[in-house]
C-alpha positions in Angstrom: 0.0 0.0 0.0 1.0 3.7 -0.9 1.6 5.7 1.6 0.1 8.9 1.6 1.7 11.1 4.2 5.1 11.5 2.9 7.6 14.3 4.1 8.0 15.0 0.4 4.2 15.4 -0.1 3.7 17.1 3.1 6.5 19.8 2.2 4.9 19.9 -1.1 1.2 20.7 0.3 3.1 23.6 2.4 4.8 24.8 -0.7 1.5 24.4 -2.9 -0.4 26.5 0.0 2.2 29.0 0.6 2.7 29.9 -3.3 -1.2 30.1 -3.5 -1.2 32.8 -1.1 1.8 34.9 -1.7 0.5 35.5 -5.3 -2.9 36.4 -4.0 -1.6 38.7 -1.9 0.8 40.2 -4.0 -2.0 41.6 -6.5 -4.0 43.2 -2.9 -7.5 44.3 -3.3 -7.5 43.1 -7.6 -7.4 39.5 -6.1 -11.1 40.4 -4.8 -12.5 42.5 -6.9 -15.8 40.3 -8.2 -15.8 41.7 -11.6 -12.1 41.2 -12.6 -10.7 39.1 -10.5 -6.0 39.5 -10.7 -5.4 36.4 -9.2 -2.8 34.6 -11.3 -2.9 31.7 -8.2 -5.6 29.7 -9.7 -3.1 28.7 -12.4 -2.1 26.7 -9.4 -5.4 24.8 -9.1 -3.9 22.5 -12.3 -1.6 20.9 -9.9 -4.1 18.3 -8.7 -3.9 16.5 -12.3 -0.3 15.3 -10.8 -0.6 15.4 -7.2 -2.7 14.5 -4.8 -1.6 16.8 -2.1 -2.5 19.8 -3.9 -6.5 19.2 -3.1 -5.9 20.2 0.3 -3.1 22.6 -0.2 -4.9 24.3 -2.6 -7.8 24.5 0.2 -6.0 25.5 2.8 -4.0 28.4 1.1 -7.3 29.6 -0.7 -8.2 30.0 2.9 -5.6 32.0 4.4 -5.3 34.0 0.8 -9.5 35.0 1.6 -8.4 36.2 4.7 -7.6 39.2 2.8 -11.1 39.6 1.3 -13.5 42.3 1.2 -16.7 39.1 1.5 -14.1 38.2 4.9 -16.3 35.3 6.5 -18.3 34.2 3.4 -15.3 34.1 1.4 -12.9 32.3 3.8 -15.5 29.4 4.3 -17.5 29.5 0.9 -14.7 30.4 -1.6 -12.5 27.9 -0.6 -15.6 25.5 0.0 -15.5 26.2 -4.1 -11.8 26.0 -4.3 -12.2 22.7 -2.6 -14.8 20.9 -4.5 -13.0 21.8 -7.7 -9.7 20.7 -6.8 -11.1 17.4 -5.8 -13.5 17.3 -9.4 -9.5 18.0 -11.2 -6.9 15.4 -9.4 -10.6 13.0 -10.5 -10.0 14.3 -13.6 -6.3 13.1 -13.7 -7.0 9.7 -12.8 -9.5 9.1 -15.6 -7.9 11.2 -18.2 -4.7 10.2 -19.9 -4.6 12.4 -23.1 -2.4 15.4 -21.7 -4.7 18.6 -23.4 -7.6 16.7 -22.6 -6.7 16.3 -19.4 -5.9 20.2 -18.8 -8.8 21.6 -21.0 -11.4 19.4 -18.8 -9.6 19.5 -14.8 -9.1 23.3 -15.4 -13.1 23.4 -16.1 -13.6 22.8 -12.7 -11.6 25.8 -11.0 -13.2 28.0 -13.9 -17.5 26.8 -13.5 -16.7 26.6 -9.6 -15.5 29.9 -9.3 -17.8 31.5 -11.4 -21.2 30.4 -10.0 -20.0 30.2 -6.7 -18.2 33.4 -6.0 -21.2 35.3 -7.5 -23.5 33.9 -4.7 -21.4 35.6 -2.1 -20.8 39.3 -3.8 -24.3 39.5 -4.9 -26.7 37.4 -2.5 -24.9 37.5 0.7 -23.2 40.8 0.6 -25.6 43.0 -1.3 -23.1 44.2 -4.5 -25.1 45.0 -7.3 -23.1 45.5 -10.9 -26.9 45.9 -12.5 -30.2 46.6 -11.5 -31.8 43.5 -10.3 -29.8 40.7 -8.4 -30.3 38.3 -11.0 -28.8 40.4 -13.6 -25.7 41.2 -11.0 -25.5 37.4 -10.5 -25.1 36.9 -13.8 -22.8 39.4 -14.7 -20.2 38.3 -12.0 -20.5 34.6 -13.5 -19.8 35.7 -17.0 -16.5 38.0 -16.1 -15.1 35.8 -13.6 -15.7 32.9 -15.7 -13.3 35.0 -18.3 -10.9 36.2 -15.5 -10.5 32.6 -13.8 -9.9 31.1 -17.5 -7.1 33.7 -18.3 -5.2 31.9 -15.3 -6.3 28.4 -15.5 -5.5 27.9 -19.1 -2.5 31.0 -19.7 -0.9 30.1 -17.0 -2.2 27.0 -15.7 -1.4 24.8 -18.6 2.5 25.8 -19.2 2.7 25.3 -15.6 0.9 21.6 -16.2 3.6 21.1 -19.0 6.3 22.4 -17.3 5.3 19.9 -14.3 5.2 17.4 -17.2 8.6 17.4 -18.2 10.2 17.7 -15.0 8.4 14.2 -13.8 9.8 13.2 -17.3 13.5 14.1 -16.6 13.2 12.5 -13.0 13.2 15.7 -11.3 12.8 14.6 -7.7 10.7 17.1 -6.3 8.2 16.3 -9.3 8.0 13.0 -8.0 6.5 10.5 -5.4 9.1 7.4 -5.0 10.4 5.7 -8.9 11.7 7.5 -11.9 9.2 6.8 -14.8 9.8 3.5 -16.6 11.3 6.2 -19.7 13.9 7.2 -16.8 14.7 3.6 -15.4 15.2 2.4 -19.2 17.8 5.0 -20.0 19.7 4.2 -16.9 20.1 0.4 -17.2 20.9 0.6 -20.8 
């Protein structure tokens, strides 16, 4: 049996986390604006396709990176409730999915649809921030731009970073992986 709770995985979930905040916080109050949303972070949200860890990482640093938020308590517990639910719906992804852009263009759908019919909930419902007249047509607006802010980062950013993760398991990178070089690795070395 695998086990699960490595020291590299563990270190991995804290670097995951820690990365996920930083660059939330490094953009300040354009990480939270509803409407256009700087958070180049959710590129990270691609890491579940390879690793496991990442799910709660990614959980975890969404909270402390809400901490920062203008929706404090909804979007602490709600927003990472979202960031959650797709992270889990992605690394599911990865183990059914073997064709590489298939694999990135469906596990980052679930960061972007999360995202943007969640988040809305809490900017327009539960805090009252209108972009239009009625609620509905506020909800709706918020879904459409941060469904185009959210896939600016998963898919710009989020599937070089897949790629890059890619080849670095490829060459054997360590850090990359979880015990055994890949077979391709193993081969060159005996030969």
């Amino acid at each position: 049996m695998k086990q699960f709770f490595t020291t590299k995985r563990i270190c991995r979930a804290g670097i995951i986390a820690a990365l996920y905040v930083a660059f939330t916080y490094a953009f300040g109050a354009l990480a939270y604006e509803g409407y256009l949303e700087i958070r180049p972070a959710e590129a990270l949200t691609i890491l579940p396709l390879f690793f496991p860890e990442a799910v709660p990482a990614l959980y975890i640093g969404c909270m402390l990176a809400n901490l920062g938020s203008l929706y404090l308590v909804y979007d602490v517990f709600i927003g990472s409730l979202a960031t959650l639910l797709a992270a889990l719906c992605t690394y599911f992804a990865g183990k059914f999915i073997k064709n590489h852009i298939a694999r990135v263009a469906v596990g980052g759908l679930f960061p972007v649809l999360f995202n943007a019919f969640c988040i809305p909930l809490i900017i327009v419902f539960l805090c009252n921030t209108m972009a239009a007249e009625t609620a509905a047509a506020s909800y709706w607006f918020f879904v459409g731009s941060l469904a185009a802010t959210q896939s600016l980062w998963v898919y710009a950013l989020g599937a070089p970073l897949y790629f890059f993760v890619y080849k670095m398991r490829q060459k054997g990178v360590s850090a990359f992986l979880d015990g055994r070089k890949p077979k391709a690795q193993e081969a060159a070395h005996t030969a």
